[in-house]
C-alpha positions in Angstrom: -81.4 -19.7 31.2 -80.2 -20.9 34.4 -79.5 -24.2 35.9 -81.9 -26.1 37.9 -80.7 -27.0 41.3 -81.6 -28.7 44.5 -79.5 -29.7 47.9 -80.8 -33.4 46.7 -80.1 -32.5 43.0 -76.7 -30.3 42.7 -75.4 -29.6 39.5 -71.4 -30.8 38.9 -69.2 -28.4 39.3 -67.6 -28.6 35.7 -70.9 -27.7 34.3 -71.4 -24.6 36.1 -68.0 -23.5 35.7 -68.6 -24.5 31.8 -71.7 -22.4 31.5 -69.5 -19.4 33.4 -66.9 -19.6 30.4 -69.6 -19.7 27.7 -71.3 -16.9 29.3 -68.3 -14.6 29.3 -67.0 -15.4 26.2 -70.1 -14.5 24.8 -69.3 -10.7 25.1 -66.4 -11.3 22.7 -63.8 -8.2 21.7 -64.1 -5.0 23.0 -62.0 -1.8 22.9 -61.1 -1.3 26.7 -59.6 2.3 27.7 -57.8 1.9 31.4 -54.6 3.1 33.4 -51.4 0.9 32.6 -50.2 -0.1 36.1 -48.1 -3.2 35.9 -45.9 -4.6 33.6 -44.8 -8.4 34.7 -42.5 -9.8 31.9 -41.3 -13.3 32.2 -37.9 -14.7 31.5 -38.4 -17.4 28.8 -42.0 -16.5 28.7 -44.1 -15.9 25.4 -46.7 -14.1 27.9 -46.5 -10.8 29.1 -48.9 -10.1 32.1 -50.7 -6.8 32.6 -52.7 -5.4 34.9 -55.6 -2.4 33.9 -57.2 -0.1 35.9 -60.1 2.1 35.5 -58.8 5.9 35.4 -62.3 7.0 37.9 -63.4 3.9 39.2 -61.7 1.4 41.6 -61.9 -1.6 39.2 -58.5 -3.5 37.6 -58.2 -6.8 35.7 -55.4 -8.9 34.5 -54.5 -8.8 30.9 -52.4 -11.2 29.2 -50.3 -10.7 25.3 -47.7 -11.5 23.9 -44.3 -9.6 23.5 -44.6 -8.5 20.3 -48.1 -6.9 20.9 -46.4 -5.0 23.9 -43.5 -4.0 21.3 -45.4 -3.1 18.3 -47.6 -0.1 20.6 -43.8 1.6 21.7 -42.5 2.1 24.9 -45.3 1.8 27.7 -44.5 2.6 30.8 -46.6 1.9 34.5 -48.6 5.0 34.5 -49.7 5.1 31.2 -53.2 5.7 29.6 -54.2 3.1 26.7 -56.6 1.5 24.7 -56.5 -2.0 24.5 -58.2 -4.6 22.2 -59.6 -7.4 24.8 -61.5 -10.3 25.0 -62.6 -11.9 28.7 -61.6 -15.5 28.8 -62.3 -17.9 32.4 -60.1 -20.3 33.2 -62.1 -23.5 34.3 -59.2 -25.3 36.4 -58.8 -22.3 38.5 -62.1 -20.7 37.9 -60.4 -17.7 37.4 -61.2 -14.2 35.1 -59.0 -13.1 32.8 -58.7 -10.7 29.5 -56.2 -11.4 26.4 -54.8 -8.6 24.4 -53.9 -8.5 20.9 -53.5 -5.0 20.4 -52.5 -2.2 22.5 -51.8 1.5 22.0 -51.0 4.6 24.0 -53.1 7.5 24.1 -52.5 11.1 24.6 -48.7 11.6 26.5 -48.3 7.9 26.2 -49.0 8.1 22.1 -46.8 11.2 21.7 -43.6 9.2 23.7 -44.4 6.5 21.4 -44.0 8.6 18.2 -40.7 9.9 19.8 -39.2 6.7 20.8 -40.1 5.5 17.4 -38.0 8.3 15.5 -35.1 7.6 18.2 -34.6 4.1 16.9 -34.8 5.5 13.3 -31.9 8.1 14.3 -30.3 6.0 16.0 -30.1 3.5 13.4 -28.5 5.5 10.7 -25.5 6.6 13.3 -26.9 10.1 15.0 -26.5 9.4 18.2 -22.9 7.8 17.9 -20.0 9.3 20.1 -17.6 9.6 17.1 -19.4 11.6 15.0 -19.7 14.3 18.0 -17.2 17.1 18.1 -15.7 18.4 20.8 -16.2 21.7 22.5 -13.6 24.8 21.6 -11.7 25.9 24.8 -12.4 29.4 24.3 -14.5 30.2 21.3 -14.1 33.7 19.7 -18.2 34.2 19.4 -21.0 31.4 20.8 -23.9 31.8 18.7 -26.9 31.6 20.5 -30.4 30.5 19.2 -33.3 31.1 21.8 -36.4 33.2 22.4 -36.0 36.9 22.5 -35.8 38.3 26.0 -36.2 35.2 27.2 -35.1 33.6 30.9 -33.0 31.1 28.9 -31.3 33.7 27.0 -30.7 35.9 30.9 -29.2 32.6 32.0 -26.8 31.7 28.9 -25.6 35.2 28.6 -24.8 36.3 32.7 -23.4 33.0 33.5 -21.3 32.9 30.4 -19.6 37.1 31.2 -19.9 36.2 34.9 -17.2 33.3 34.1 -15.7 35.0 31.5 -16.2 38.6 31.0 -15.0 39.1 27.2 -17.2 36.1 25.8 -18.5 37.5 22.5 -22.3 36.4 21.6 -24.3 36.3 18.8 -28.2 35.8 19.0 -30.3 34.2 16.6 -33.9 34.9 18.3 -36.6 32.2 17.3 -39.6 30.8 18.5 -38.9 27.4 20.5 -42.4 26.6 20.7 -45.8 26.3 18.8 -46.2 25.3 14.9 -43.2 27.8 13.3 -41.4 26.7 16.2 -39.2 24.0 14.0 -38.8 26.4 11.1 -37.5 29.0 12.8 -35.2 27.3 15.3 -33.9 24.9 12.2 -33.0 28.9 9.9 -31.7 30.0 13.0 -28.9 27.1 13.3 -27.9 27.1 9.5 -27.8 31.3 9.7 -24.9 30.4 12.7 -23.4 27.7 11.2 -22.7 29.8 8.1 -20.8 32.6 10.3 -17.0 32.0 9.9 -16.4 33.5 13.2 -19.1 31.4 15.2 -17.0 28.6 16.9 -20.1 27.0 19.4 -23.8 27.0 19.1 -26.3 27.3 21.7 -29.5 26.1 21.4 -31.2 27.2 24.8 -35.2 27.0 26.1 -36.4 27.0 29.7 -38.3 23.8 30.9 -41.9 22.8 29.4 -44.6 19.9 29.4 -43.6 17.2 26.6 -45.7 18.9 24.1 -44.4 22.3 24.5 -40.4 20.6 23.8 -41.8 18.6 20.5 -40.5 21.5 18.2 -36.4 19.8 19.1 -37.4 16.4 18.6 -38.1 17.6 14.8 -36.4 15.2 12.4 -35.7 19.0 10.3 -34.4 20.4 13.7 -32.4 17.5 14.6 -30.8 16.8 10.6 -29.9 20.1 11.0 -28.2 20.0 13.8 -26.4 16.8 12.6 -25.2 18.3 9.4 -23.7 21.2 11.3 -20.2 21.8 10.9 -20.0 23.8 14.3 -20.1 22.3 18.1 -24.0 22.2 19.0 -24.4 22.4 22.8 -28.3 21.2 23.6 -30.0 23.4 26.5 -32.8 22.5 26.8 -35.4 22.6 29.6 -34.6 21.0 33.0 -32.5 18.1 34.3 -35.7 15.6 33.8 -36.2 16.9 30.4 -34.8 15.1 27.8 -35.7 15.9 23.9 -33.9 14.2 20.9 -31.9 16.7 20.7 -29.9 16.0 23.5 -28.7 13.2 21.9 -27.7 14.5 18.3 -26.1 17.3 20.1 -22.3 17.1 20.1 -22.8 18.5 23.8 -26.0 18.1 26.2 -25.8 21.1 29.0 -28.9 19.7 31.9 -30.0 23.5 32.1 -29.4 27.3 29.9 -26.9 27.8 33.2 -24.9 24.8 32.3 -24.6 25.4 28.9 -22.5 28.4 29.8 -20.5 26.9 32.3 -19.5 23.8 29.3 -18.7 26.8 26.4 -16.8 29.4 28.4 -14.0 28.7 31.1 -14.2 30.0 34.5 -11.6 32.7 34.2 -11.3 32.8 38.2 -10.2 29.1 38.0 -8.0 29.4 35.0 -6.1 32.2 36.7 -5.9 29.6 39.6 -5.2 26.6 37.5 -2.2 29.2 35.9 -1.0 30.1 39.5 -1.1 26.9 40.5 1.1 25.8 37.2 3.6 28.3 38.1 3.9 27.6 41.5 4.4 23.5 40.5 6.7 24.7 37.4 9.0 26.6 40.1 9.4 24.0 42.7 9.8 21.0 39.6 12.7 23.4 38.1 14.6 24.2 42.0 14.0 20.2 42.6 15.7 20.0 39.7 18.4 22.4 40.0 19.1 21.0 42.8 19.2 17.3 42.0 21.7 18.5 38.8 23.3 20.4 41.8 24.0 17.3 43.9 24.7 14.9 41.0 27.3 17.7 40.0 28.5 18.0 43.2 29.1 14.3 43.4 30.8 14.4 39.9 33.6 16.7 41.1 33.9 14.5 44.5 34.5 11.7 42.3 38.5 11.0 42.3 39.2 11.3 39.2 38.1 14.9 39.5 40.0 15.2 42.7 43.5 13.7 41.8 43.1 13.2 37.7 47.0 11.4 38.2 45.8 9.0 40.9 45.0 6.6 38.2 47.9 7.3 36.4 50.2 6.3 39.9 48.3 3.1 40.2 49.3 2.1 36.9 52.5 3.7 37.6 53.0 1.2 40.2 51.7 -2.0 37.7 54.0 -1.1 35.0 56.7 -0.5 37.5 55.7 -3.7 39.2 55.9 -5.5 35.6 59.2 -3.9 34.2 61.2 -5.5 37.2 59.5 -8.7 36.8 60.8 -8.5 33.1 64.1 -7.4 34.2 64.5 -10.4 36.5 63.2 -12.6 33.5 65.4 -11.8 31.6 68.8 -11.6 33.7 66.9 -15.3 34.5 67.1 -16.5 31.3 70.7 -14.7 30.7 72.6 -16.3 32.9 70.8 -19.5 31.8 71.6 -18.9 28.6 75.2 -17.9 29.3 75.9 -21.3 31.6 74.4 -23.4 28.4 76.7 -21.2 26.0 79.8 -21.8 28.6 78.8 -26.0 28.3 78.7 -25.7 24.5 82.1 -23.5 24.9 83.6 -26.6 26.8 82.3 -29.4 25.0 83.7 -27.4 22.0 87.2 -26.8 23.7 87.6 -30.2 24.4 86.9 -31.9 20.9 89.0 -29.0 19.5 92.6 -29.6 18.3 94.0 -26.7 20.2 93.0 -28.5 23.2 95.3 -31.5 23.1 98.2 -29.0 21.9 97.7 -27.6 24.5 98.3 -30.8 26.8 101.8 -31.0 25.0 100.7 -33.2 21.7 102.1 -32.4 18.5 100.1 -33.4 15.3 102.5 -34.2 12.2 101.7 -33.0 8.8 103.2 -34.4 5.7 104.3 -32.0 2.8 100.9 -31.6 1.4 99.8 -30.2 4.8 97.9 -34.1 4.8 97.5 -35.0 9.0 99.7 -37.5 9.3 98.3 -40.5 11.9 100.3 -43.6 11.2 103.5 -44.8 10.9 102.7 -46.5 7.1 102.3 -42.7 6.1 106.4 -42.0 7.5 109.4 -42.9 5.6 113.1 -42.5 7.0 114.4 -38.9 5.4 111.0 -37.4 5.1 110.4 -34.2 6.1 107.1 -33.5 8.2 105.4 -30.6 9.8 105.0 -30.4 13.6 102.4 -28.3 15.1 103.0 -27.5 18.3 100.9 -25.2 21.0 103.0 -22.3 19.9 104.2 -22.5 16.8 105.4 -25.0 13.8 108.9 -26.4 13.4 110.0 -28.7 10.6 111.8 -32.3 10.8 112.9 -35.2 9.2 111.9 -38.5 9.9 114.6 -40.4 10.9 113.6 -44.5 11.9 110.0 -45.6 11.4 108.8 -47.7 14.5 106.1 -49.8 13.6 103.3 -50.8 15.9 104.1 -54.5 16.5 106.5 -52.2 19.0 104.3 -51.8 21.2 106.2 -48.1 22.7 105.7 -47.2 26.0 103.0 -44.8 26.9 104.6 -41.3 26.9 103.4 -39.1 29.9 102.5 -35.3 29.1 106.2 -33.8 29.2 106.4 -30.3 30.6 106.6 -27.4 28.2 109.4 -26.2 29.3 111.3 -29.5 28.7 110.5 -29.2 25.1 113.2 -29.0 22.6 
């Protein structure tokens, strides 16, 4: 019932906007279907803010949920159709409408990405998509197997590019249908037959473009196991540049179009020829740069003097030793004639301690009969016969007076040898 009012009797404004929330949540929940048009996820936020639109009509509302509800119904996108469990709430501070979701799923294309994305995290998760399980492409493969429709554009595309880059490229063609229910079967016997062939070094699986629905058949977990298990290179060809099935991503290749796929498993062989030429050409000028460096360093080798005059070396040490054998000499005439004046002292001090020495100053030395020196008159006896050496010679006497010293005898001078007796 409504509220009685007058200007003189106004109802309070919480009461009306009271009433307003109790009449709208009153509808409770409802199943919604609307266009997905914005997506406004907070940082830090537990709410995830929507906004729905009516696919004929102009009418859109503003949905709030919480994360996981948005990430329990798969990837959404802006743009996509869903159906979405709502209930209208009004917020009394702001007096404004809004709906909360607690469930939300995509219908029609938006259901059938969800499935997909769903198996890609499952893929993904046991290792399918990783890098290091992929194997790399052979330069030029003996045969490419081919699996595609039979005379089909895909096929035209693989084959001319592939001869028109390399004329002798060798293929062998699985046909199979790459869409429709047998689709998966077929394309799945097709891969196994080539991967069995021992001469088969790269498989193409090629299909024109196509409406997600019309790719399903190689987003097949069978189709895509079966490419994973493959012992052969698997290059993925399939549809367009925006396409993008799962099988891109098992692939151990992913050509964007049929014509790409020919360009990644054959080599150009106008380029090669170049790349050859151009090899050459680089190898020749890298061996004459180096013939020539070896040249100069050669030439500078022989320029080196040693080369030139091998004997140079020899003179300058020549001229050391030469230098060094005169110093020596003069050394040791040095130390000669100091060695021959210290001998010529010795000689002299020797000369004149010696015996020979005073005889030769005209002293006689007396010598008894047992040859005994004879130094003092106590030794001498009149009539005793002595020994006198003299410098020349001996001559014998006899003692004839004894002279004591308490004479003290005048000191003889040296008499002259010639006044000798």
């Amino acid at each position: 019932m409504g509220l009685e009012s007058s200007p003189e009797q106004p109802q309070p404004l919480r009461v009306v906007t009271q009433q307003v929330k109790q009449w709208i949540e009153r509808l409770g929940w409802v199943w919604v279907e609307g266009q997905l048009i914005e997506i406004n996820r907070r940082a830090r936020s537990a709410t995830v803010f929507l906004t729905l639109r009516d696919k004929l009509a102009e009418v859109s509302v503003s949905v709030t949920t919480g994360p996981q509800v948005l990430d329990a119904a798969g990837p959404l996108t802006e743009g996509a159709t869903v159906v979405a469990h709502l209930r209208p709430s009004y917020y009394n501070p702001a007096g404004r409408l809004s709906y909360h979701c607690d469930d939300i799923r995509p219908v029609g294309e938006g259901r059938l990405l969800a499935q997909l994305e769903q198996r890609k995290r499952m893929l993904q998760a046991e290792g399918l998509f990783d890098p290091r399980r992929k194997k790399p492409l052979p330069f030029l493969p003996r045969v490419v197997g081919l699996v595609t429709a039979a005379q089909s554009a895909a096929e035209r595309d693989v084959v001319e590019n592939a001869r028109r880059r390399w004329p002798g490229v060798v293929f062998r063609t699985c046909h199979a249908q790459v869409q429709g229910v047998n689709a998966a079967a077929q394309v799945m016997d097709a891969v196994s037959t080539l991967d069995r062939d021992e001469e088969v070094d790269v498989i193409v699986v090629a299909r024109g473009g196509g409406s997600i629905e019309d790719l399903l058949p190689f987003s097949d977990e069978g189709v895509l196991r079966t490419v994973a298990a493959c012992r052969t290179p698997v290059v993925s060809a399939i549809g367009h540049e925006s396409d993008s099935p799962i099988l891109d991503l098992v692939a151990d290749h992913r050509a964007s179009t049929p014509t790409d796929a020919a360009r990644a498993v054959v080599p150009d062989v106008a380029a090669e020829t170049e790349l050859v030429a151009s090899a050459r050409s680089r190898l020749g000028r890298a061996l004459l740069h180096r013939l020539d460096a070896e040249q100069h360093r050669l030439a500078e080798l022989r320029g080196r003097r040693v080369l030139t005059d091998p004997l140079a070396a020899f003179a300058v040490h020549s001229e050391q030793l030469e230098g060094w054998r005169h110093r020596l000499g003069r050394a040791v005439e040095q130390h000669l004639r100091h060695e021959a004046t210290t001998v010529q002292h010795l000689v002299a001090r020797a000369r004149s301690l010696s015996p020979v020495a005073t005889l030769e100053r005209g002293y006689t030395v007396l010598a008894d009969a047992d040859g005994h020196t004879v130094s003092t008159t106590s030794r001498l006896s009149p009539q005793q016969a002595v020994t006198a050496w003299l410098r020349d010679g001996t001559a014998e006497l006899t003692v004839h007076t004894v002279h004591p010293a308490a004479e003290e005898p005048a000191t003889p001078t040296d008499p002259d040898p010639e006044e000798q007796p």
